[in-house]
N, C-alpha and C positions, 0 to 999 in steps of 0.2 A: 113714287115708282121710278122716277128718271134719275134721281139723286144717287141710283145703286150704278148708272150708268156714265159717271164721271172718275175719270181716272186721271192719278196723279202718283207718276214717279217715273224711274231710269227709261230714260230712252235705249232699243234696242234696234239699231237701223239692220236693213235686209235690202238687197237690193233687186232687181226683178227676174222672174222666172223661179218665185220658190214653189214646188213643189211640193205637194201633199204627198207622194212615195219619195222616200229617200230624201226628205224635205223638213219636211214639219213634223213626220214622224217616218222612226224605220220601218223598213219593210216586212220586217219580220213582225212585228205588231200586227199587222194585216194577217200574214199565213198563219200567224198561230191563234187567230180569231180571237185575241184579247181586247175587253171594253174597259174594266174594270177603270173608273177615273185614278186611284188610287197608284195605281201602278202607269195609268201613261203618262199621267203631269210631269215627270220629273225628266219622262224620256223626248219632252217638247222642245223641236228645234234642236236637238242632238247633234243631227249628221249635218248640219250650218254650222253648229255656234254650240260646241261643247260646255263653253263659259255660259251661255243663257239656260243651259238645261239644268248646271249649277244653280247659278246666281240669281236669276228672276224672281222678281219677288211677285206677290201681290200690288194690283196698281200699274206695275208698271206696261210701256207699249211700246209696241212693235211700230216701226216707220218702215214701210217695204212699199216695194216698186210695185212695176205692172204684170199681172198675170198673179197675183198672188193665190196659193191653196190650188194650184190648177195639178191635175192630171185626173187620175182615179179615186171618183167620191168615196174613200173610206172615213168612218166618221172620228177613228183616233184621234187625228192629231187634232181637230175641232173639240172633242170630248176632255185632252187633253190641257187646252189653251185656258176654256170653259173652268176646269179647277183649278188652274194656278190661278185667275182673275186677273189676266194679263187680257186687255183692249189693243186691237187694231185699228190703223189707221192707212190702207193701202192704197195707191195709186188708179190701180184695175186690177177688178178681182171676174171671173166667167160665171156664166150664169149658173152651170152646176153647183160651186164652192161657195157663190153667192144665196143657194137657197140652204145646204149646207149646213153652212156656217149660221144662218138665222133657225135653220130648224134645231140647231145644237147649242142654241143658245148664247153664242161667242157675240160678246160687244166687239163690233168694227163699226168700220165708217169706210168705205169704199171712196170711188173717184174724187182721192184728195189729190188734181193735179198737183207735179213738180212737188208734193209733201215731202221727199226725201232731200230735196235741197233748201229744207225749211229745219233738218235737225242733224245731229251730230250723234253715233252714237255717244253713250254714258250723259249724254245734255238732261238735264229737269227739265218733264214736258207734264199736262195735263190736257184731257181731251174731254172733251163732253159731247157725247155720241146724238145724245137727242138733242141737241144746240146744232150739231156740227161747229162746233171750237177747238182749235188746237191751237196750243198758246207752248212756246219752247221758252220755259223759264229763264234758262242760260242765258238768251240770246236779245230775250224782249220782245221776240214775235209773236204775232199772233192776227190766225190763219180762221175764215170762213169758209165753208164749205156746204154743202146742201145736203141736209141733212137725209138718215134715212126716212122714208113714210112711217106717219104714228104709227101705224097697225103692224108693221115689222118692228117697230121699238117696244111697243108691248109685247111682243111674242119674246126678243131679247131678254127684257125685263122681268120677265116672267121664268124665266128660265131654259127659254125653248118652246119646241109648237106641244110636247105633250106636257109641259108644266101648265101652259096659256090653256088650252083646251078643258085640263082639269080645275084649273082657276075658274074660268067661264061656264062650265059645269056644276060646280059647288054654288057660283054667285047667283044662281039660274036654279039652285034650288032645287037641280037634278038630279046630285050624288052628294053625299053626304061630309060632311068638311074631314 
């Protein structure tokens, strides 16, 4: 289960105050009531970092400051992050973006004090969410941090709260696999 929730590759630093409008995704994704994963992955972190809406691969992670995903819960740019299989690793993230982001499934790790002066971006980094590890390859550090609660890493892991639910559903011999 937690094995899905280890990531390894390019570092993509962000520094604090990134916002979920105009942020992590445009705004227009919001008015024009678009979910489709399909169509927001590629437009993640756009109006930051033209080059990461490019270039991000799979694995790789976000090193961002404090306040991270903050403004208006819309679920795009979480729905978005979710399909490319890009992990976070943010300083301070609010309690709305923090439930969020676990109910939409996105591997992060929240209050990794000072984590942005632990990487560079394009640095080789790998993080392990259910450990709380992050190790910057580049550099030879390597960072503890406290990790999320099991019952939030399984709902992660799982996919989000309606993947988790229907998992525990079928396991329970309620609904049919």
């Amino acid at each position: 289960m937690t094995e899905a929730l280890i990531f390894e590759g390019r570092c993509w630093t962000f520094g604090d105050d990134v916002s979920n409008d105009d942020g992590l995704m445009d705004r227009n994704f919001f008015r024009n009531r678009i979910f489709e994963p399909d169509q927001l992955a590629p437009h993640v972190l756009e109006p930051l970092s033209p080059a990461f809406a490019k270039e991000a691969q799979p694995g790789d992670i976000i090193v961002a400051g404090k306040r991270f995903c903050h403004g208006n819960p819309h679920p795009q740019g979480c729905i978005g992050l979710k399909e490319r299989g890009i992990a976070a690793i943010v300083e301070s993230v609010q309690n709305t973006p923090y439930r969020l982001m676990v109910t939409m499934g996105v591997p992060f790790l929240p209050f990794a004090n000072d984590v942005t002066k632990q990487a560079n971006d394009g640095d080789h980094v790998r993080l392990d969410i259910a450990k709380g590890t992050f190790e910057n390859l580049t550099s030879g550090k390597s960072l503890q941090y406290e990790p999320l609660p099991e019952f939030l890493i399984a709902i992660i892991a799982a996919g989000g709260s309606k993947d988790h639910v229907k998992k525990r559903l079928i396991e329970a011999g309620k609904i049919p696999a």
